[in-house]
C-alpha positions as CSV (number, residue, x, y, z in Angstrom):
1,X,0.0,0.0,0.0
2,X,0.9,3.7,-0.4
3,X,1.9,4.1,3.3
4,X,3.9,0.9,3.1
5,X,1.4,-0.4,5.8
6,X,0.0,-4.1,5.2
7,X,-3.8,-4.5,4.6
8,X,-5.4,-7.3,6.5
9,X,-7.4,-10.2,4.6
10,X,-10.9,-9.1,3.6
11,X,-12.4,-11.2,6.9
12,X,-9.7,-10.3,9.0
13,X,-10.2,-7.4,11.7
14,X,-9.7,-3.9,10.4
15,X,-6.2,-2.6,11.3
16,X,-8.2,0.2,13.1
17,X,-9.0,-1.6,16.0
18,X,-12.6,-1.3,16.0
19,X,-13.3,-5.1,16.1
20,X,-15.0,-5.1,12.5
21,X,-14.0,-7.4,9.3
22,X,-11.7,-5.3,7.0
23,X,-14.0,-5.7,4.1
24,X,-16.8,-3.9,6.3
25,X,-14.6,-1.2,8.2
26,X,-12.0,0.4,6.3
27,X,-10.7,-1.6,2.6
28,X,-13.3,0.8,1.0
29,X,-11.2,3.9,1.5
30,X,-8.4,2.4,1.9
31,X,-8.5,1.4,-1.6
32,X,-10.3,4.8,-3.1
33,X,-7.1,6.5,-1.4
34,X,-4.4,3.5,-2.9
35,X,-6.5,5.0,-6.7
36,X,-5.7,8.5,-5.5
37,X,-1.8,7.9,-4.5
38,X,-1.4,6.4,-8.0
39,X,-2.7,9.5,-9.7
40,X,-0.1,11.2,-7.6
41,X,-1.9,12.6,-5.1
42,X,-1.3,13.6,-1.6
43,X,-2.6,11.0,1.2
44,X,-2.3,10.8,4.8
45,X,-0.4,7.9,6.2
46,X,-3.5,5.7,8.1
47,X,-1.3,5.8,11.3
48,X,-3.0,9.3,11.8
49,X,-7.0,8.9,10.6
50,X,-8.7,8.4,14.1
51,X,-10.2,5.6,14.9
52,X,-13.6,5.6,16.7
53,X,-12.3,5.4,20.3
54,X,-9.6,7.8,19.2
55,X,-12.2,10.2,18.6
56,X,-14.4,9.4,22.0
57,X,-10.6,10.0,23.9
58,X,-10.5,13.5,22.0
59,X,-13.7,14.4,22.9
60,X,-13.1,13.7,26.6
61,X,-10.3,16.4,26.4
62,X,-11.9,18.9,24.9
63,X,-14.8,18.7,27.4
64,X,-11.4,20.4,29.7
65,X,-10.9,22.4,26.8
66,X,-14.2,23.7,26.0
67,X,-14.8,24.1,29.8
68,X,-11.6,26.5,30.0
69,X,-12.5,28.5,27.6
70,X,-16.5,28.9,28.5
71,X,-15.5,30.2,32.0
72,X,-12.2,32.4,31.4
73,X,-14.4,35.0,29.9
74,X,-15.0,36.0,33.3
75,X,-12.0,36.2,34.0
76,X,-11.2,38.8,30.7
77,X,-12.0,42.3,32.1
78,X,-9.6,45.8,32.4
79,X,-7.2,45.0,35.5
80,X,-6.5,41.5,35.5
81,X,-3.3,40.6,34.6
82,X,-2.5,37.2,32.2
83,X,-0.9,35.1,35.4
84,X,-4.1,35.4,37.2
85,X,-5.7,34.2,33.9
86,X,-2.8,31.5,33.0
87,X,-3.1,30.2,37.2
88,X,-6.8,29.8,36.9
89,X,-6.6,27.7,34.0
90,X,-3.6,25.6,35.7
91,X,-6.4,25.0,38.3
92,X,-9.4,24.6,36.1
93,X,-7.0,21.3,34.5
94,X,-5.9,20.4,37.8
95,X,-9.7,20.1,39.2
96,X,-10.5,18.2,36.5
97,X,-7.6,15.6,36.1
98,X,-5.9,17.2,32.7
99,X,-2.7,18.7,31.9
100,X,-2.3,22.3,30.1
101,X,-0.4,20.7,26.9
102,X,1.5,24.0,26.9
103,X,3.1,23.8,30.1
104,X,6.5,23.0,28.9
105,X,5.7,22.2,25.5
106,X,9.8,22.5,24.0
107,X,10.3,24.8,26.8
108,X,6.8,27.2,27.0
109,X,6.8,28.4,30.9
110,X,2.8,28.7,31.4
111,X,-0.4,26.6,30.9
112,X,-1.6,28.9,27.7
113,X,-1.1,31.7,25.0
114,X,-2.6,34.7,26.0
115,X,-1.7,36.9,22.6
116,X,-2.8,41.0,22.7
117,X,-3.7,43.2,20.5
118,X,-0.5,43.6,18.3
119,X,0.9,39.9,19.4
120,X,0.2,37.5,16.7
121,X,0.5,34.1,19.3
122,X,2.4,32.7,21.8
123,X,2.0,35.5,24.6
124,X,3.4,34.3,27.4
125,X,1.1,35.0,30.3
126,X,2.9,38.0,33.1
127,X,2.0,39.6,36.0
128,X,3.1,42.5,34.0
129,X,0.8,42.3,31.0
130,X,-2.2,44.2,32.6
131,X,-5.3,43.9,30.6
132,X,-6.6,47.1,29.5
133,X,-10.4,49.1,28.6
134,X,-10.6,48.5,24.6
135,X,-7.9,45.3,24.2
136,X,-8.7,42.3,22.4
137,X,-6.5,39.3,23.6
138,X,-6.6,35.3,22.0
139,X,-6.6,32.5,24.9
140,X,-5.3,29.7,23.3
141,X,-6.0,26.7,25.2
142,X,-4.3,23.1,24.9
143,X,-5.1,20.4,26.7
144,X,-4.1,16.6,27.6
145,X,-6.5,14.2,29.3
146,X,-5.8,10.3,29.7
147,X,-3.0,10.5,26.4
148,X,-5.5,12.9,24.0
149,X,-4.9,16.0,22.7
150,X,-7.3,18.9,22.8
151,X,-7.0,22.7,21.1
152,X,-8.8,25.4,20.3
153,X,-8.7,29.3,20.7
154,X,-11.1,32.2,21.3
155,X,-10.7,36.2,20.9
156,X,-12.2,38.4,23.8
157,X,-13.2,42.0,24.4
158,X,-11.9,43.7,27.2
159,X,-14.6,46.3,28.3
160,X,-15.9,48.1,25.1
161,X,-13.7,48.1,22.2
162,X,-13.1,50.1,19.0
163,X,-15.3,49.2,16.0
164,X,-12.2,48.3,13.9
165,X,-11.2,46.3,16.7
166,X,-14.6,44.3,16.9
167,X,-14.4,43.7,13.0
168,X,-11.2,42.2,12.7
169,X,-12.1,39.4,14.9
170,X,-15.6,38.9,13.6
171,X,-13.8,38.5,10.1
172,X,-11.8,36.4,11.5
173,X,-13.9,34.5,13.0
174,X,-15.8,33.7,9.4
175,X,-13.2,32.8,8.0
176,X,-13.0,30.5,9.9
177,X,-16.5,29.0,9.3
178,X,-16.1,29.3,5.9
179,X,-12.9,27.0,7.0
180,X,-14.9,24.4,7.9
181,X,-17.7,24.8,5.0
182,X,-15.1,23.7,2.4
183,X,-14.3,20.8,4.8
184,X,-15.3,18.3,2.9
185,X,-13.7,14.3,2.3
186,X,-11.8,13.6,-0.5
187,X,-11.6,17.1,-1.7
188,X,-8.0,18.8,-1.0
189,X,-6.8,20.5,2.0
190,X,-6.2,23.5,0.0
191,X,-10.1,24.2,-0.5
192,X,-10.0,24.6,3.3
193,X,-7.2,27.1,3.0
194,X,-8.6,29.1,0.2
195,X,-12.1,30.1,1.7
196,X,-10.5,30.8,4.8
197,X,-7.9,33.1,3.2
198,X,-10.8,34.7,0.5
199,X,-13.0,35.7,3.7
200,X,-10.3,37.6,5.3
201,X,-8.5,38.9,2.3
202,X,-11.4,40.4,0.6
203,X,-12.3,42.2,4.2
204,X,-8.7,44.1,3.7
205,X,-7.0,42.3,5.7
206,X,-4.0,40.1,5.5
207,X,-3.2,36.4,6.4
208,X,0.2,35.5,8.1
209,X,1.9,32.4,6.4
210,X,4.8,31.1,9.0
211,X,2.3,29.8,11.2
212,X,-1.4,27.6,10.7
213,X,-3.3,24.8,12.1
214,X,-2.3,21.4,12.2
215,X,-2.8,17.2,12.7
216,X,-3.7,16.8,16.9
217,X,-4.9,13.6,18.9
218,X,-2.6,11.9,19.7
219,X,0.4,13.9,19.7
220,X,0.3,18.1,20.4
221,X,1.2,18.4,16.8
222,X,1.0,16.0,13.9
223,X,1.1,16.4,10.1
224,X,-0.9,18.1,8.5
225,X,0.9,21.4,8.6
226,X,-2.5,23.8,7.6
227,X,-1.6,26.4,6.0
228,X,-3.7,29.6,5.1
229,X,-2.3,30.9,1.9
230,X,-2.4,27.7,0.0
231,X,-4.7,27.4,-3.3
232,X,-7.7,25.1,-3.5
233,X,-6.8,21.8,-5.1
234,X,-3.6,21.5,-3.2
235,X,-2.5,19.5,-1.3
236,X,-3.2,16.5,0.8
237,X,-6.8,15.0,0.5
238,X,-9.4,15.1,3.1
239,X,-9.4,11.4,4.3
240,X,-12.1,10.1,6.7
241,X,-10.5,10.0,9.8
242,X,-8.3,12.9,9.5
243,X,-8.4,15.4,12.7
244,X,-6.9,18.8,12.3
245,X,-7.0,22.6,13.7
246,X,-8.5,25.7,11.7
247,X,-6.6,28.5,13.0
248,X,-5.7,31.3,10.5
249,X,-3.8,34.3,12.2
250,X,-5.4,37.5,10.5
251,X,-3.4,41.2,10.4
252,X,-5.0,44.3,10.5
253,X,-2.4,45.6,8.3
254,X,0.4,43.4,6.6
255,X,0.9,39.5,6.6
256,X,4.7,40.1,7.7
257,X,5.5,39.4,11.6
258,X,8.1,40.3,13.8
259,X,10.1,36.8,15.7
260,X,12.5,39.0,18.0
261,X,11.2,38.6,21.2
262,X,13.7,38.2,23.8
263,X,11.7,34.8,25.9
264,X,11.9,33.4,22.3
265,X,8.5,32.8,21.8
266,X,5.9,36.0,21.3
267,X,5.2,36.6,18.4
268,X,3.9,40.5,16.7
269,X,2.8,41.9,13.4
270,X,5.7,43.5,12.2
271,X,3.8,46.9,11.5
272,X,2.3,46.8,15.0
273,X,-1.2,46.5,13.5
274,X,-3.5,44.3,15.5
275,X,-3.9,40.0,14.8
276,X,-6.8,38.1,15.6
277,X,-7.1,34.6,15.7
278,X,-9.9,32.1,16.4
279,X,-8.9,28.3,16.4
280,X,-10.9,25.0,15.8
281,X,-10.4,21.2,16.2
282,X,-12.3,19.1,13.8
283,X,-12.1,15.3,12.5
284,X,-13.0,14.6,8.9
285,X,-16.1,12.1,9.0
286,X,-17.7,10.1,5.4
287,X,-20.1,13.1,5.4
288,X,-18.1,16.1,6.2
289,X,-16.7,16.9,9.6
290,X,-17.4,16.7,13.2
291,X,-16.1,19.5,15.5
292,X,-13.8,18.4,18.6
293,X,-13.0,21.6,20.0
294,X,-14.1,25.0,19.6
C-alpha cells in the first residue's frame, strides 16, 4: 500500500481496531485512497486517521478544553493581569484531572497563550501584561486528558472596544466557518485554505503564512501542517478520519510578523497593527466533519 502499511485479509479485523472485518470497516477507502496515491496525489499515512475510540478519547479532552475557555471570559475584564488568567486555567485542569499541553511544551513556561492586541500568538502570560479598557487578547488553550490531545482558541473583548477592533475578529472568526464549509472528504486541503484566506483577504485584511493549524490527537502536533495561503486543489486530500486545527492568524495591516522577542516565543505583526485569531479542532467524517474543539 501507499503508506507501506499491510492491509489485513478481507475477513480479518480492520487494522483500526474497531473489532469489524476489514471488508466492512476500512478496505473501501483504503483502496479509493491507494486510486488516489497512484494518480499522484497527496494522502495521509493511516497511522494518523482516528479511529472511533480515538475520537471518543478527544472528545473527553476537549470537554477540559471547552470548559476552560467557557468560563475564562469572566476572567477577561480591564485590570486583571494574564498570570491570574494562566493560574486559573492551571487550576481549572488540575480540578478536572488534565494537563495544560503548553506547560512545557519545548520549553513554553505557562499553561496557555494569551496573545494581545499587536501579538500574533504565543503571549506568554505575566504579572506584567495588565489587561486594558478597549484590548482584544486570543486565549489559546491546549489540553491533555488520559493521552488525547485537545486545542482550540477564542478572541475576547476587554470592556468596550473600538469598531475596527470588533471587526477584525468577527472576520476572523468567518473565515473561519467558511474554513470548515469547504471541509469536505476527499476534496483537498487546500479548499480549506482558500475560503479561509478569500474571507479575510477580501475584508482588507491580511493572512500570516509562518504559522497555521495542524494534525492533533494523539500527539500536540501532527502532520498536516494547515496552511492559510495555499490554493484550492492543493495538497493533501481530506481522508475520513483525518483530525486537524483551523486557526488562521489575520493582520490588521500586513501579513509580515516580527520573531524578535527576547523569551523566544511571542510573536507581533511586524507593522504593529492588530492579529486576531480564532482556532478549531475538527475530524473529517464520510459526510463532512465533526467538530472536537471549539
Amino acid at each position: 500500500m501507499f503508506d507501506g502499511m499491510k492491509n489485513p485479509g478481507r475477513n480479518d479485523n480492520c487494522w483500526c481496531g474497531s473489532g469489524r472485518k476489514y471488508k466492512k470497516c476500512h478496505a473501501r477507502n483504503d483502496e479509493r485512497m491507494q486510486e488516489l496515491w497512484e494518480k499522484g496525489e497527496e494522502i495521509p499515512h493511516r497511522s494518523l486517521l482516528k479511529t472511533k475510540l480515538d475520537i471518543e478519547g478527544m472528545k473527553y479532552s476537549a470537554e477540559v478544553n471547552v470548559g476552560v475557555l467557557d468560563g475564562v471570559g469572566e476572567l477577561v475584564r480591564p485590570g486583571v493581569s494574564t498570570e491570574e488568567i494562566d493560574k486559573w486555567i492551571y487550576d481549572y485542569c488540575a480540578a478536572h484531572n488534565a494537563i495544560p499541553a503548553d506547560l512545557d511544551y519545548e520549553g513554553f513556561p505557562k499553561s496557555v497563550c494569551t496573545s494581545i492586541n499587536d501579538v500574533v500568538c504565543h503571549g506568554i502570560p505575566s504579572k506584567d501584561d495588565i489587561l486594558k479598557e478597549g484590548d482584544i487578547v486570543n486565549i489559546d488553550m491546549s489540553t491533555i486528558r488520559n493521552g488525547y490531545f485537545s486545542d482550540s482558541s477564542r478572541m475576547f473583548y476587554v470592556g468596550e472596544v473600538s469598531e475596527k477592533r470588533r471587526r477584525l475578529c468577527e472576520v476572523t472568526r468567518e473565515s473561519v466557518q467558511a474554513g470548515l464549509a469547504a471541509v469536505k472528504p476527499w476534496t483537498h486541503l487546500g479548499d480549506v485554505s482558500a475560503a479561509v484566506n478569500k474571507v479575510a483577504t477580501e475584508a482588507g485584511y491580511s493572512v500570516v503564512a509562518e504559522f497555521g493549524g495542524h494534525g492533533i490527537g494523539l500527539e500536540f502536533h501532527e502532520d498536516p501542517f494547515v496552511s492559510f495561503v495555499a490554493k484550492a486543489g492543493t495538497g493533501p486530500i481530506l481522508v475520513p478520519g483525518m483530525c486537524f486545527t483551523i486557526e488562521p492568524m489575520v493582520n490588521a495591516g500586513r501579513a509580515a510578523i516580527d520573531m524578535n522577542d527576547p523569551n523566544g516565543w511571542t510573536v507581533r505583526t511586524a507593522d504593529g497593527s492588530d492579529s486576531a485569531q480564532w482556532e478549531v479542532q475538527l475530524v473529517v467524517t464520510e459526510d463532512g466533519y465533526e467538530l472536537i474543539s471549539w
